[in-house]
N, C-alpha and C positions, 0 to 999 in steps of 0.2 A: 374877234379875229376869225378871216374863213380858215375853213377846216381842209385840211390837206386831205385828198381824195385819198382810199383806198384802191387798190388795184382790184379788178375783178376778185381773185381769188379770195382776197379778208372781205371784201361784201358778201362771199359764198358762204364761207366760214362763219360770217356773225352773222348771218341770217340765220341758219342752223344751232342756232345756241340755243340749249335747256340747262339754266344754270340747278345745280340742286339745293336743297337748304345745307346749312353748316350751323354743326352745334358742338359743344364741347368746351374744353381748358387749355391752361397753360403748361406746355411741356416741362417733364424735368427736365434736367442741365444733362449734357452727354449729347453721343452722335447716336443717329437714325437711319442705319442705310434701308431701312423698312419698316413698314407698319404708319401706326402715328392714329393720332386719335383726333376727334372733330370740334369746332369751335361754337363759342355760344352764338344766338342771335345777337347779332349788334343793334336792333332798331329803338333805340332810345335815346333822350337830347338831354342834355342837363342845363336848365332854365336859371338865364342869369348869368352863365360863365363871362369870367372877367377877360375881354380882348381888348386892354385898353392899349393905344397907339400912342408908343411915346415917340419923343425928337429925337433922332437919327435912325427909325425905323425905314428901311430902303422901302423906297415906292415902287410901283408896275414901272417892270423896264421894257420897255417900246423895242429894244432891240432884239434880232433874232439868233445871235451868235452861237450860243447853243442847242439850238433844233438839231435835231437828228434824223438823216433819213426811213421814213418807216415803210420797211420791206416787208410782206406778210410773209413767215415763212408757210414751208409746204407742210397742209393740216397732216398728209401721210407720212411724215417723216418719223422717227424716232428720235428723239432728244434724251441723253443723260445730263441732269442740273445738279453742279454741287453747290450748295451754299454753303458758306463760309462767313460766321459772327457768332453773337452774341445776344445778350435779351432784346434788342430791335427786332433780331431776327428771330426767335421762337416764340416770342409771345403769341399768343391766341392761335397756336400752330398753323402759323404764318407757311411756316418752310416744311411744314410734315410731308411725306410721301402722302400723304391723303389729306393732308392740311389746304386749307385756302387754294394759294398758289398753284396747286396742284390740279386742285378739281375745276378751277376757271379754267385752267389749259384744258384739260379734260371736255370740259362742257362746252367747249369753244371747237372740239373736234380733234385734239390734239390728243388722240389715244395713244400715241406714244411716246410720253413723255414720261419719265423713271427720277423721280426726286430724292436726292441722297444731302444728305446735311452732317455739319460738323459745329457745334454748336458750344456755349461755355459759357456764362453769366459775367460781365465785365471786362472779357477777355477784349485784349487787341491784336493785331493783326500780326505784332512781330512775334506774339504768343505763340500763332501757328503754325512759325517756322520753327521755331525752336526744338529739336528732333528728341532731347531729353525730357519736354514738357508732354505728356501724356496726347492733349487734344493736339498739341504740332505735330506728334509721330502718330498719328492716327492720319491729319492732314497731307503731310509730306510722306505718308504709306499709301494712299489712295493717287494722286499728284504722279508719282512715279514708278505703279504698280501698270500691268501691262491694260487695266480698265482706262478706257477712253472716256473721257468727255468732252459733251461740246460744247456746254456754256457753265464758265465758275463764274459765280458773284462771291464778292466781296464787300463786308461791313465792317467799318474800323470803327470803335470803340465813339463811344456819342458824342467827348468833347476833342477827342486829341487831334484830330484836322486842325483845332484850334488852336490846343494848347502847346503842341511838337509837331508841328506841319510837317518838318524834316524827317521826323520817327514814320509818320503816315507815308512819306513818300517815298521811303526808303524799302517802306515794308511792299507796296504795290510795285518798283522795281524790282524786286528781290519774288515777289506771283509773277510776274510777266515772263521771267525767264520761266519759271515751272511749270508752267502754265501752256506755253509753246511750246516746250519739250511736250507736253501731255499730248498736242493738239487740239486744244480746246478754245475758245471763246473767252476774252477776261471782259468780266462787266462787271463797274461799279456800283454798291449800291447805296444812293446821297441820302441822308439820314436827316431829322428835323429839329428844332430847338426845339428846349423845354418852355414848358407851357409857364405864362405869368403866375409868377406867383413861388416857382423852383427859385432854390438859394441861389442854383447854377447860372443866372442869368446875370448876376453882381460880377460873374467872372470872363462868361462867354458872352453875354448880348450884347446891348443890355436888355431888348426883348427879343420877343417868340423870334419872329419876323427876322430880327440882325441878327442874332445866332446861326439860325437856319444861311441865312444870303453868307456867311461866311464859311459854315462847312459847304454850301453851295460852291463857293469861288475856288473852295481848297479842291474838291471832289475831281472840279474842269479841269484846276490846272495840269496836276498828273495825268489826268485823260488824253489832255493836249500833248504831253510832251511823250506820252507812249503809244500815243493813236489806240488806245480801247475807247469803250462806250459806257456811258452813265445811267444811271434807272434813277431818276431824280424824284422819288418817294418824298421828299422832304420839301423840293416846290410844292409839291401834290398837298399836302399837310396844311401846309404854310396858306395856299389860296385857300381850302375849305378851312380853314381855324379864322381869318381874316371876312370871306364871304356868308359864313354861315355859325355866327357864334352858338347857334343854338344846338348844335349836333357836338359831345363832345366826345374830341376823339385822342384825350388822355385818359389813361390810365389814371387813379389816385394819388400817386404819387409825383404827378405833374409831368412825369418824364416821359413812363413805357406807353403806347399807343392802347386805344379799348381794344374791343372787340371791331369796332364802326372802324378806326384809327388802321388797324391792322389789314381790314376791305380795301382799304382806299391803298393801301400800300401798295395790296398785292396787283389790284386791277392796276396801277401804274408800272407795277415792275414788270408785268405781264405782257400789259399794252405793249410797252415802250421795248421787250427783248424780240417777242412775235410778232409783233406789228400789225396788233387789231386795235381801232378803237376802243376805248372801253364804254365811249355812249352809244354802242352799239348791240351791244352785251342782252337781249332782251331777260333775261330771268334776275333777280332780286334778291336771290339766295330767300333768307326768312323777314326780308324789313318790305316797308312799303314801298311801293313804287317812289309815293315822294320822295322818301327818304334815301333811298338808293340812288335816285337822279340826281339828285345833289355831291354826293360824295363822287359818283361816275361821270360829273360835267369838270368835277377838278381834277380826276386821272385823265381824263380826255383830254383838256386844255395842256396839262404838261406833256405828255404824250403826242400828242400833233402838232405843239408850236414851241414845243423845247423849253428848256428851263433857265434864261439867259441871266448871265451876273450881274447884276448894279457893278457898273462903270467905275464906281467909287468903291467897291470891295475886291476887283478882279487883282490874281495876283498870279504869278509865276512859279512853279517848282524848279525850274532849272539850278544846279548848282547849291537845294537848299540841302544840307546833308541834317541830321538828328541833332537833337541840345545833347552835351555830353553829360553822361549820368553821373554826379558827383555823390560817393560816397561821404559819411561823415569825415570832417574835417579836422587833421592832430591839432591839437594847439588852439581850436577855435575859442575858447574859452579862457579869456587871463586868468591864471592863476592865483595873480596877485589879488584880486579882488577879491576870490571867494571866500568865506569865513563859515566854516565848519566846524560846529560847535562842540565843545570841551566839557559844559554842563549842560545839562537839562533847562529849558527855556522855563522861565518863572510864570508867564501864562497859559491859560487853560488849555486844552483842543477844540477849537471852533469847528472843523471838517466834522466832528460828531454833534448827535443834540439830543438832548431828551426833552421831554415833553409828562405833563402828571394828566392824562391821560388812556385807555385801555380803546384803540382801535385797531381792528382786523381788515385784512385783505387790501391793504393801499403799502404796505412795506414797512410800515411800526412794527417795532421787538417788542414783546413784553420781559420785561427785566425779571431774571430770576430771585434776584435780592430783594425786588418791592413789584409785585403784582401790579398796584395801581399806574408803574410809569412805562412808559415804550420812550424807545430809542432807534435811532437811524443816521445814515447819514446826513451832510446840507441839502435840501430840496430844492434849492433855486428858485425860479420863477411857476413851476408848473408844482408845486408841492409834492414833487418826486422825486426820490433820489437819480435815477437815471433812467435809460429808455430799457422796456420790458424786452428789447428786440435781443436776438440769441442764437449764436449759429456757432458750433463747430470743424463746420465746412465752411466753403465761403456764404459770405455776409452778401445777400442782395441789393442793389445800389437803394433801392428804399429803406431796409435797415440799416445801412450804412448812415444814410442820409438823419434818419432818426435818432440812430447813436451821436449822432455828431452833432445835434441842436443843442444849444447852448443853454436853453431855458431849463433844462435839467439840471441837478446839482454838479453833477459829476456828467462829462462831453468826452466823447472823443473824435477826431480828426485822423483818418488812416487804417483803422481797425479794419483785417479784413478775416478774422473769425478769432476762434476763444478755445480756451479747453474744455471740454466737456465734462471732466475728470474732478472740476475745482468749485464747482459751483452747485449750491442746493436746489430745490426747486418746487418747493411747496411752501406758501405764505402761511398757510395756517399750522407751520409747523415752527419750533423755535429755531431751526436753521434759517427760513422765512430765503424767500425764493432775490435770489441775488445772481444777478450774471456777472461775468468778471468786469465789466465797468461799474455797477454799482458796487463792487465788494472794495473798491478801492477808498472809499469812506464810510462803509457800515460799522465799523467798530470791531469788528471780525477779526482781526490780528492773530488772536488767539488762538484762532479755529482753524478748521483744514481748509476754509473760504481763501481762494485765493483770485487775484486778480490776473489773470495769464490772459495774454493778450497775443497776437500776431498780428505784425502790420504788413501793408501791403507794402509796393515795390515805388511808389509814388514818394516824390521830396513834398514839401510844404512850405512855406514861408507864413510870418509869425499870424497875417489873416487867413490863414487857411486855404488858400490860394495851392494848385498843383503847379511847382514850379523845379524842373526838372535840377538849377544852380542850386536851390534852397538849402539849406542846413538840416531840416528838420525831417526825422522819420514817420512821425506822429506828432498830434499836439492833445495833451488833454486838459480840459478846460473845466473852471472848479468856477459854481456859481453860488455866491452864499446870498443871495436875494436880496442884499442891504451893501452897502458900505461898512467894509469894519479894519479896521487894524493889524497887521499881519508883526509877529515878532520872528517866526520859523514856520522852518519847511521841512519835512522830513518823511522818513518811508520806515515801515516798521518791517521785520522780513525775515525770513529762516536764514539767511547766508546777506553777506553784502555783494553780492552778485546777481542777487536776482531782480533787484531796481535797476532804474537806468543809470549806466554808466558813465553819460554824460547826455547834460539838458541846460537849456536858459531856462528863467522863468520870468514870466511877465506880472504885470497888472494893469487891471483896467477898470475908469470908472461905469464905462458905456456897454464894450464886450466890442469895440472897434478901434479905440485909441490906444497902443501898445505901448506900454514903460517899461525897459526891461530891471530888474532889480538884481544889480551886478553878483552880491554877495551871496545869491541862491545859487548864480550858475557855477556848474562844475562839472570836471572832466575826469575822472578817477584814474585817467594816464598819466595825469600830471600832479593832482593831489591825492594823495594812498584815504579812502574812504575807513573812519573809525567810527567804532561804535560806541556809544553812546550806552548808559544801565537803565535797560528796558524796566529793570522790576518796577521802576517808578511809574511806570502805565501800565497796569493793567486795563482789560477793555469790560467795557459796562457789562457784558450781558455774561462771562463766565469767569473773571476774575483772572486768564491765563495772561500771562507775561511774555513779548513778542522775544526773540532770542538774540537779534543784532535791530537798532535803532540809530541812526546818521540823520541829523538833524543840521541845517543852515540856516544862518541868519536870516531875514527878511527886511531886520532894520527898520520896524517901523513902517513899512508902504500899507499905501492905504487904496482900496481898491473894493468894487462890487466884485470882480473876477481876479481868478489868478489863473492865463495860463502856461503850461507848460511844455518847451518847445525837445523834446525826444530828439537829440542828436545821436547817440548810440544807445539801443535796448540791452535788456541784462542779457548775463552768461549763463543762458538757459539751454536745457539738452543738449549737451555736451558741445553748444555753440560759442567755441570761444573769439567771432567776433564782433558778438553780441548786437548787431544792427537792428532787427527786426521782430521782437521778444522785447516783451515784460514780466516778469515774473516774480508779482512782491503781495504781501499782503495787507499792507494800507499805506495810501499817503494819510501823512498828521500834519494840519496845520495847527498851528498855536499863535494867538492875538485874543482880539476883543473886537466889539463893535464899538464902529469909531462915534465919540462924542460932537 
């Protein structure tokens, strides 16, 4: 495609360019209205990366609909930039006052230009209205404090363009207005799929490419209907992930962009707000020329000939308002069905195991009653009770994402941090290092090991799917590695408040065919939860006896997996109504493995 000229002034400007090197990490979580620390060399390719193109990946669209006109602005002026997101936006200090973004404008002649950011790991956009949520009344203090700016960008949360179009559009009407009052510039900034290979593609793609063409189509539409301007980072992404598999520009976790990924971002959001080429750019930061020319021919290309929607994804915001947020639901669970048991199930606890063995530092107990055996929970597929990941702040969407794999014994689905307060933290000690999703099958009942969880603000539905109608607060997901026979279900616990007080439960042979197995579920609004005479279990490794145990049928289902769908959490810290909290200290399953 020919390249839309420059006016005199941007040939002046990117003639005079000395970009400098950039070295450095990733910021912590929090705002920056100064300072900021330097990023690493990106010039490295990871050999091999899988760009496979499946069937209904959008192909080059020939139209121009979304091109924007590129004005240079004046390199004298003085520019104040807020940005506004989340780890898109801080990774590889993308947005630091001395970060990336910064020093291209800088190097490009734009000495006055003053970078201020607002920043939050997972956060979304309607987060930072919200004037009681910390980083919103930081946002909405700066917004309508008597500090001017001229250009805010905005980054909504990486799948909700997709998954609550309505939520995303609401929340960019609701900047527009603040934004105008401020007198400032609102520009969007188009974010990219996850790279092949993320779970996230089963929900959003179903590849890199269709993910991206849909937050694509979401980004326009709102643009359109508010007349602001887009920084399409995520075309820019999308052609170098597609053109050049060898440069990779994910992060590990398939989602967050590299150090390479984070370049390419900034010289398109840069290009495309000041309106200089970015294949003009002569300095490389620290990679080669090769390698810079390649990532700089795909901020260039969306920067000078716009970022147009596949015809078959363009859609409308007009009139879309938010999904409505459905709290747990009275009554969703018949009552009639559940069967809450009266004696103690006559087969063993499968969710524990022992083994006649003595191995250290993989999450085996050694039994204080016989030296020679260790004990733990199910292991599942990965011979581990659950993921080592652990935060009692918020959970990174990579730990999240690790907490929630299923090949572990023990998953969860929502977790968005834990208590610090409840959990041990040295394997080679006989507490042996448990975060509160493994302590929910360690055997631990006894102990001060407790499973305290906090979920986030998201619904679910029974495949784990973000589905704002859902039932579901959480789901955690028990993997006993085999097919075996389920007779009960149950939680052992200091109070019967501090389980959930209402949940379905499933099974499954696969870990994607969902049965639900009616006589587990229950709603403690409708049936009064009893306890059950713990003394009959005591747990392997100190002999203590849990104090309240509520035990439900299972009836026999037979299943590799059981999971279970958290409709209300317990009545923890003086929460009584109990949505978002667990706080129990062991599920007990009881069966056998099926013959």
């Amino acid at each position: 495609m020919k390249k839309k000229m420059l006016t005199s002034i941007g040939l002046i400007v990117a003639a005079a360019l000395l970009f400098g090197g950039c070295g450095g990490g990733n910021a912590p979580e929090g705002s920056s209205p100064d300072g900021g620390t330097s990023a690493p060399a990106p010039d490295g390719t990871a050999a091999g990366t899988d760009v496979t193109q499946e069937s209904g990946t959008p192909g080059d669209v020939t139209t121009s609909e979304s091109a924007q006109a590129l004005t240079p602005r004046d390199p004298g002026g003085t520019y104040r930039v807020l940005f506004i997101g989340n780890s898109f936006t801080y990774y590889n200090d993308m947005n630091q006052p001395n970060g990336i973004f910064a020093r291209i404008a800088k190097k490009a002649g734009y000495s006055g230009i003053k970078v201020t950011t607002v920043y939050k790991g997972g956060y979304y956009l309607h987060q930072f209205l919200d004037d009681s949520d910390s980083y919103g009344h930081q946002v909405l203090t700066l917004l309508g404090s008597s500090t001017k700016f001229d250009i805010v960008i905005l980054q909504e949360q990486s799948a909700n363009p997709i998954a609550d179009p309505g939520d995303f559009y609401e929340s960019c009407r609701r900047f527009k207005e603040l934004i105008d009052k401020n007198g400032a510039e609102m520009w969007l900034y188009s974010t990219w799929g996850y790279k092949t290979g993320h779970s996230g593609l089963g929900t959003y793609g179903p590849t890199t490419e269709a993910m991206e063409m849909k937050l694509r189509a979401a980004y326009t539409a709102i643009a359109e209907e508010l007349g602001v301007k887009v920084g399409y980072a995520g075309a820019a992404m999308t052609k170098c992930f597609r053109d050049h598999p060898e440069i990779d520009l994910y992060n590990s976790d398939l989602k967050h962009p590299s150090a390479a990924g984070s370049h390419l971002i900034a010289w398109t959001l840069f290009g495309t707000i000041f309106g200089v080429d970015p294949a003009m750019l002569t300095d490389n930061a620290d990679m080669t020329a090769a390698f810079a020319e390649k990532l700089k021919a795909a901020a260039s290309d969306t920067v000078m000939n716009g970022a147009p929607v596949d015809p078959a994804y363009r859609t409308s915001s007009a009139g879309v308002k938010p999904v409505e947020k459905v709290e747990a639901v009275e009554g969703q669970v018949d009552p009639s069905k559940t069967v809450m048991l009266k004696t103690p199930p006559s087969s063993g606890i499968i969710s524990v195991v022992t083994r006649d063995s003595r191995e250290t530092g993989d999450g085996w107990m050694t039994l204080k009653s016989d030296s020679s055996k260790t004990f733990s929970g199910i292991r599942g597929d990965r011979d581990a009770v659950a993921s080592a990941e652990y935060s009692a702040t918020a959970l990174t969407d990579a730990q999240k994402a690790d907490i929630a794999d299923r090949n572990y014994g023990v998953s969860v689905i929502g977790i968005e941090y834990m208590d610090s307060s409840k959990t041990g933290t040295d394997v080679t000690t006989a507490a042996g290092k448990m975060t509160s999703v493994g302590n929910l099958v360690n055997g631990h009942w006894g102990s001060s090991y407790m499973a305290a969880m906090f979920f986030d603000r998201n619904r679910y539905n029974v495949n784990g799917n973000t589905d704002a109608s859902a039932p579901y607060t959480a789901l955690i997901t028990l993997n006993f590695g085999k097919v075996m026979t389920f007779d009960a279900i149950g939680y052992f616990s200091g109070s019967l408040k501090g389980f959930a007080q209402a949940q379905d439960v499933y099974v499954s042979d696969n870990g994607e065919d969902w049965v639900k197995v009616e006589p587990a579920c229950y709603d403690a609004k409708q049936t009064a939860l009893a306890s059950l005479d713990g003394a009959a279990f005591p747990d392997p490794w100190n002999q203590n006896k849990p104090t309240v145990f509520t035990a439900f049928s299972m009836g026999g289902a037979s299943g590799k997996y059981i999971r279970i769908g958290i409709i209300k959490g317990g009545e923890v810290s003086s929460n009584n109504t109990g949505l978002m909290e667990i706080n129990t200290r062991e599920i007990a399953v009881f069966g056998s493995e099926k013959k």
